[in-house]
C-alpha positions in Angstrom: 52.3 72.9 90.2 53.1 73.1 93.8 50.5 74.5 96.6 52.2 78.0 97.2 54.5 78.3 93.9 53.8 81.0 91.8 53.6 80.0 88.3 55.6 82.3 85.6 53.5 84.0 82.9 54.7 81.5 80.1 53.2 78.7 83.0 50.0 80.7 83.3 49.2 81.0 79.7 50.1 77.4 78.6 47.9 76.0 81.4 45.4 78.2 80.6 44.9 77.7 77.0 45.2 73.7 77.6 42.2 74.5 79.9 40.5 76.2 77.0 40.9 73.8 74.5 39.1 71.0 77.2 36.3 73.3 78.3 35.1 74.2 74.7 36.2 70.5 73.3 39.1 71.4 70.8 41.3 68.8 71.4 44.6 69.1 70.4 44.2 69.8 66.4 44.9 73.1 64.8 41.8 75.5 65.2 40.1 76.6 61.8 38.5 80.1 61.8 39.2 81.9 65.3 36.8 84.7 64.5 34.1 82.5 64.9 35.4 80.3 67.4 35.5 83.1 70.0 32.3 84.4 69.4 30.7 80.8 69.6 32.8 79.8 72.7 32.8 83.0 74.6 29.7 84.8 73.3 31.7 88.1 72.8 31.5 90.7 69.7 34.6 90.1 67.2 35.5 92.3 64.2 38.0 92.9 61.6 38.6 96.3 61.2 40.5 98.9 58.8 43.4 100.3 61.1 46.8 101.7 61.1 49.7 99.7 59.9 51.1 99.6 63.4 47.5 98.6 65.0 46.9 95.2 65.6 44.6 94.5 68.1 42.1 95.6 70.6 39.7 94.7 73.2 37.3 96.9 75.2 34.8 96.0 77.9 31.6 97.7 79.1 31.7 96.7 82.7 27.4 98.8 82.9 26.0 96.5 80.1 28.8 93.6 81.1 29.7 93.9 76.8 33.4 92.8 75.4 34.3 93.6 71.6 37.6 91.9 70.1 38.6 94.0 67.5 41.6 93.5 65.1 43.3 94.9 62.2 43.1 93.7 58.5 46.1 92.6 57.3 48.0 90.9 54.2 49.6 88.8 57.0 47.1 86.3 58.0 49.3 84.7 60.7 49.8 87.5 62.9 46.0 88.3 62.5 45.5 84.8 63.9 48.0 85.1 67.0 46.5 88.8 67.5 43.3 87.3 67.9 44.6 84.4 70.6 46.1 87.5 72.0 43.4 89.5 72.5 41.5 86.6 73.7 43.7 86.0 76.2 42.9 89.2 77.9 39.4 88.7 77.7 39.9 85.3 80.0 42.0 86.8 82.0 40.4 89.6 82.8 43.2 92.1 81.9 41.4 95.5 81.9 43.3 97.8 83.8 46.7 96.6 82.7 47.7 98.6 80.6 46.1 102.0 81.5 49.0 104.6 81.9 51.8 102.2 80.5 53.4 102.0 76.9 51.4 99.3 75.1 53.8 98.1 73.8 56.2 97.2 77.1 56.8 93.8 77.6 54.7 93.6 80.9 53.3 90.3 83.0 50.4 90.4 80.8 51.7 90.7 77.3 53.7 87.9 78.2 51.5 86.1 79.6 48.5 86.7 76.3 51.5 85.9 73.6 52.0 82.5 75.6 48.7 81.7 75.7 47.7 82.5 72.1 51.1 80.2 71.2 50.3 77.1 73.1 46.5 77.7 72.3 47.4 77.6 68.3 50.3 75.0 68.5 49.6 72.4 71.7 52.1 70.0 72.5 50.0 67.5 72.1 49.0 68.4 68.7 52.5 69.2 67.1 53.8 65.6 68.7 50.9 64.0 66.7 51.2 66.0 63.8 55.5 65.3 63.7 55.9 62.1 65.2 59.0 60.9 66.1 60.9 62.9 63.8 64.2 63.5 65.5 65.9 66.1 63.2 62.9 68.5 61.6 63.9 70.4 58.6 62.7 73.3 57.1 59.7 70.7 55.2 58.9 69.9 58.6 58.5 73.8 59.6 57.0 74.5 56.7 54.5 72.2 57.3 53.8 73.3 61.1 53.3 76.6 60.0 50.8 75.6 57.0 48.9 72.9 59.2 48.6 74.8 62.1 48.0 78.6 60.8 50.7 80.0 62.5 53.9 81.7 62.1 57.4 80.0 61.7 58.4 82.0 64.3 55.6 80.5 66.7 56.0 77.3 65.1 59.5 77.3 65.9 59.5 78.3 69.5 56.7 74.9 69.6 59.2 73.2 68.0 62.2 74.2 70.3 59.9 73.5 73.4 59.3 70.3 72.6 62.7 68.7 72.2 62.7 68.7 68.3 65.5 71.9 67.3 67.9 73.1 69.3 67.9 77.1 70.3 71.0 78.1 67.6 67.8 76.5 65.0 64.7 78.2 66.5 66.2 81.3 66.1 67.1 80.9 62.4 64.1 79.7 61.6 62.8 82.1 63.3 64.2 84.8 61.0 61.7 83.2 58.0 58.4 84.4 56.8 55.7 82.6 56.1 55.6 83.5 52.0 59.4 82.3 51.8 57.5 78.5 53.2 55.5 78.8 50.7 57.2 79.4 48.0 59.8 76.5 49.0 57.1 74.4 49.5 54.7 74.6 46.8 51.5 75.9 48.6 51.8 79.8 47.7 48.1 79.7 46.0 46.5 78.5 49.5 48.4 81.6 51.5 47.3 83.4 48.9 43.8 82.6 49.8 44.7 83.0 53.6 45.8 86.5 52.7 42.5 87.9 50.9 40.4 86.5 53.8 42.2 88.5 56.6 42.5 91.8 54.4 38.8 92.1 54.6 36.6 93.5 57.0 34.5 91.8 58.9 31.0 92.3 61.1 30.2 90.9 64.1 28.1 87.8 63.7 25.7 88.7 66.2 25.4 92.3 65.6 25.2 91.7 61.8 21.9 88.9 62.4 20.2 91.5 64.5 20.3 94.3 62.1 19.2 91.7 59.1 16.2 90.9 61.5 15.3 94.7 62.3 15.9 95.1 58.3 13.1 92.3 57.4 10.7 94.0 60.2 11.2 97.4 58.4 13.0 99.2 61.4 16.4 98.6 59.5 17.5 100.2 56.5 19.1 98.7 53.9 22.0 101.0 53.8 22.5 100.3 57.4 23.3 96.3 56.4 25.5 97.6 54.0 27.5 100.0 56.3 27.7 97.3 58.9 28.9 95.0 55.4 31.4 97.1 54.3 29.8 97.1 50.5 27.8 99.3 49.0 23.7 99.7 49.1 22.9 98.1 45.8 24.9 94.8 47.0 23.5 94.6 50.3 19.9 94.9 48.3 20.7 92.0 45.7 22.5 90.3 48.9 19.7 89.9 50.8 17.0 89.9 48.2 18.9 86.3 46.8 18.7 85.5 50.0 15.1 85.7 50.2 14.7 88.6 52.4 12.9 91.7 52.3 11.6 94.3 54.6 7.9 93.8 56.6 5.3 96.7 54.9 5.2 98.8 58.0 1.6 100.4 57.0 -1.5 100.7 58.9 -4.5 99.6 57.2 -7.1 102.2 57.3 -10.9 101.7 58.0 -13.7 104.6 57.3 -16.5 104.9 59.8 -18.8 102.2 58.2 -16.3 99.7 59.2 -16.4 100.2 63.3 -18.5 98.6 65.0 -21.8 100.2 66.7 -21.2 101.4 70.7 -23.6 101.2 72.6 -23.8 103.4 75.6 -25.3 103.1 79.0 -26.1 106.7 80.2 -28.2 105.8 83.4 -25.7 106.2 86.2 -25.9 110.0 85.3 -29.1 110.1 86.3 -30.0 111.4 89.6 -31.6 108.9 91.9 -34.5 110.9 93.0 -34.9 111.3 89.0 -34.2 115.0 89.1 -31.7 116.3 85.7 -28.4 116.6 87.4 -27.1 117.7 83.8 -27.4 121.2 84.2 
């Protein structure tokens, strides 16, 4: 990039995320569980909340105790969980915190665009998809299909990677674009593992840091049980056996008592009340 050019919001959040990958040492291979990832790279709170169907993501910041919390929707659509988390992340990173105060959240401004290119070229690098591909020079949908099961992502995100880096042309990307991600696997033959991708986003999930805390207040006795289990999403009687197999139970908080037999003597030196001339100043 030139000294003096601006660089477009697509620019900004492809540079960006190739920035993030290096700083936290990703590389250029498709990222497992991005709950985790952003707490452990950024130290911020993440959950996975119940919400509305048109809710998908959230971030807040307490700018007094200097505190961010990610927070997104459970959904049956694992894939846009994923790229709602990027999302989100992006705003964290670039500080977006006032954007959107007053506006429609859902306009198109500088920095939605620039958080939907970032969470794209942070899932799909164009690095990774030319490893991953090769030197394919005609893709079809197998090739898609596989893009979108390797890397965790959409077909449409898979196939705007795919149009940016030379492999389809633009009348392709946007028919493939037009698929869903259960129609891949269905062709494909791998329906049972987007199955399994499906029940692990349509749960609710604590945040990791939050959730060790209370178990630590919960073995010193300060914590109740039914507060691990709130903070769980299940029900008091699990979090009991949960954290009983796991060897954990709460510190007795008593105080042992002692009678008077068990102090030990005083003694007392009263002879500074004593007046020097060796008068009683007692009264």
């Amino acid at each position: 990039m030139k000294d003096g050019q601006i660089m477009t919001p697509e620019q900004q959040g492809r540079e960006t995320a190739a920035a993030f990958r290096r700083e936290h040492h990703l590389g250029d291979q498709p990222l497992g569980d991005l709950v985790a990832l952003i707490e452990r790279t950024t130290g911020h709170d993440v959950a996975v909340l119940d919400a509305g169907p048109d809710e998908h993501g959230l971030t807040m910041r307490d700018p007094v105790r200097d505190v961010t919390f990610i927070g997104v929707a459970r959904t049956r659509n694992p894939m846009r969980q994923r790229s709602t988390l990027a999302h989100e992340l992006a705003h964290v990173i670039f500080a977006d915190w006032n954007g959107s105060q007053g506006q429609d959240l859902s306009a198109r401004t500088v920095q939605e665009q620039r958080a939907d290119a970032f969470a794209r070229h942070l899932l799909v690098p164009a690095a990774g998809l030319k490893a991953f591909l090769g030197e394919r020079t005609a893709p079809s949908e197998a090739a898609l299909s596989a893009v979108v099961q390797g890397f965790l992502v959409s077909p449409a995100i898979a196939a705007i990677a795919l149009h940016d880096c030379g492999y389809i042309g633009a009348t392709t990307k946007q028919e493939w674009m037009g698929l869903s991600t259960p129609q891949l696997a269905t062709r494909f033959g791998w329906t049972d593992q987007y199955e399994s991708l499906q029940s692990d986003s349509d749960r609710t999930r604590s945040p990791q840091r939050l959730l060790a805390r209370t178990i630590a207040g919960y073995r010193e006795g300060v914590v109740t049980a039914q507060t691990v289990a709130t903070l769980r999403g299940i029900t008091v009687d699990a979090a009991r056996r949960e954290l009983a197999d796991a060897g954990l139970a709460p510190r007795d908080p008593s105080v042992p008592w002692m009678t008077a037999r068990d102090l030990p003597g005083v003694s007392v030196d009263l002879s500074d009340l004593d007046d020097e001339s060796g008068e009683d100043v007692t009264g």
